[in-house]
C-alpha positions in Angstrom: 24.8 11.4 56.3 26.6 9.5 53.4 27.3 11.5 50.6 26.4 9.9 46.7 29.8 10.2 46.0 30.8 8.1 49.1 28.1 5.4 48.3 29.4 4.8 45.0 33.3 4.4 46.3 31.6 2.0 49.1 29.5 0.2 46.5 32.9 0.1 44.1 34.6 -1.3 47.3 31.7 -4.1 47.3 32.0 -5.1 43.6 36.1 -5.4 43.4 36.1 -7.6 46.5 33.6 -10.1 44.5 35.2 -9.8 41.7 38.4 -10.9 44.1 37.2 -13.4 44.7 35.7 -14.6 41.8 38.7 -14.4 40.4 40.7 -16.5 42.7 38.0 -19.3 42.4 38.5 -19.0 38.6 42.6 -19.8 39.1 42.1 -22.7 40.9 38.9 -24.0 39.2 41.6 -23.7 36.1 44.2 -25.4 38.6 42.2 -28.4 39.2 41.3 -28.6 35.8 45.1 -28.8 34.3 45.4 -31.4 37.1 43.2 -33.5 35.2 44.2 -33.1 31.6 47.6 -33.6 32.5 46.7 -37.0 33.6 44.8 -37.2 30.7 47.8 -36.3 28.5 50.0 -39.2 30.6 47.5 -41.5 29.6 47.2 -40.7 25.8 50.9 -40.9 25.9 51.1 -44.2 27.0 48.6 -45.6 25.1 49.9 -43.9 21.9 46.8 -41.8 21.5 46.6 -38.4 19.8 47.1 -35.4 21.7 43.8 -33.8 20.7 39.9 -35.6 19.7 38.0 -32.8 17.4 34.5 -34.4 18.7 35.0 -34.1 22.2 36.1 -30.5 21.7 33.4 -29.7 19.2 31.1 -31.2 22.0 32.3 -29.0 24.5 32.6 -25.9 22.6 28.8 -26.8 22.0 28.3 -27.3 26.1 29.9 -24.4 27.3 28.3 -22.1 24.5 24.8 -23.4 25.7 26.0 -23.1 29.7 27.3 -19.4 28.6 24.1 -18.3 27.1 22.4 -20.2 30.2 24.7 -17.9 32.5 23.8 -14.4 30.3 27.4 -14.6 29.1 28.2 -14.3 25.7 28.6 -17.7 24.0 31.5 -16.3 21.3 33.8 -15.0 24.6 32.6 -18.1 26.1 33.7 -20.8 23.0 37.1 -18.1 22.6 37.7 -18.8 26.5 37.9 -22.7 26.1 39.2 -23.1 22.3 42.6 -20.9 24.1 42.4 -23.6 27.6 42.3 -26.7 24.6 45.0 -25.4 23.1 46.8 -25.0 26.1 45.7 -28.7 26.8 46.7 -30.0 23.4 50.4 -28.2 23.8 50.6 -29.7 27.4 49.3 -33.1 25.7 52.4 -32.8 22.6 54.8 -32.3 25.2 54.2 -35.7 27.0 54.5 -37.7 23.8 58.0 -36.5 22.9 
């Protein structure tokens, strides 16, 4: 017979391995999407374009605030999670038009 306490470190067992792997999806999901601003950033470079566009990030602050409360996840961590990744962008943007 399996004791409560036994269960719990079994069931604690469970949740860290999904949380694991969540997180390693989460790292590359973020991977794949530096691959793509980079280009992004080569091609505002070349064109002379500026490193960040206000509407497009207002739009998807908007997005991912209405996905987050869609997903039961707070919309403020949510809009703090991507206004630090479009910073990151923006900085990553700068450096390919020096």
């Amino acid at each position: 017979m399996i004791t409560t306490a036994e269960r719990a470190a079994q069931l604690l067992k469970e949740h860290r391995a999904s949380i694991d792997r969540l997180d390693a999806i989460l790292v590359y999901t973020l991977g794949e999407r530096f691959k793509h601003t980079q280009s992004v950033g080569l091609l505002k470079a070349e064109h002379d374009l500026p490193p960040s566009d206000p509407a497009r990030e207002a739009a998807q602050i908007a997005r991912l605030e209405d996905l987050a409360m869609q997903a039961d996840l707070d919309p403020e961590f949510a809009k703090k999670f991507l206004n630090f990744v479009i910073a990151e962008v923006i900085q990553h943007h700068k450096q390919h038009q020096t």
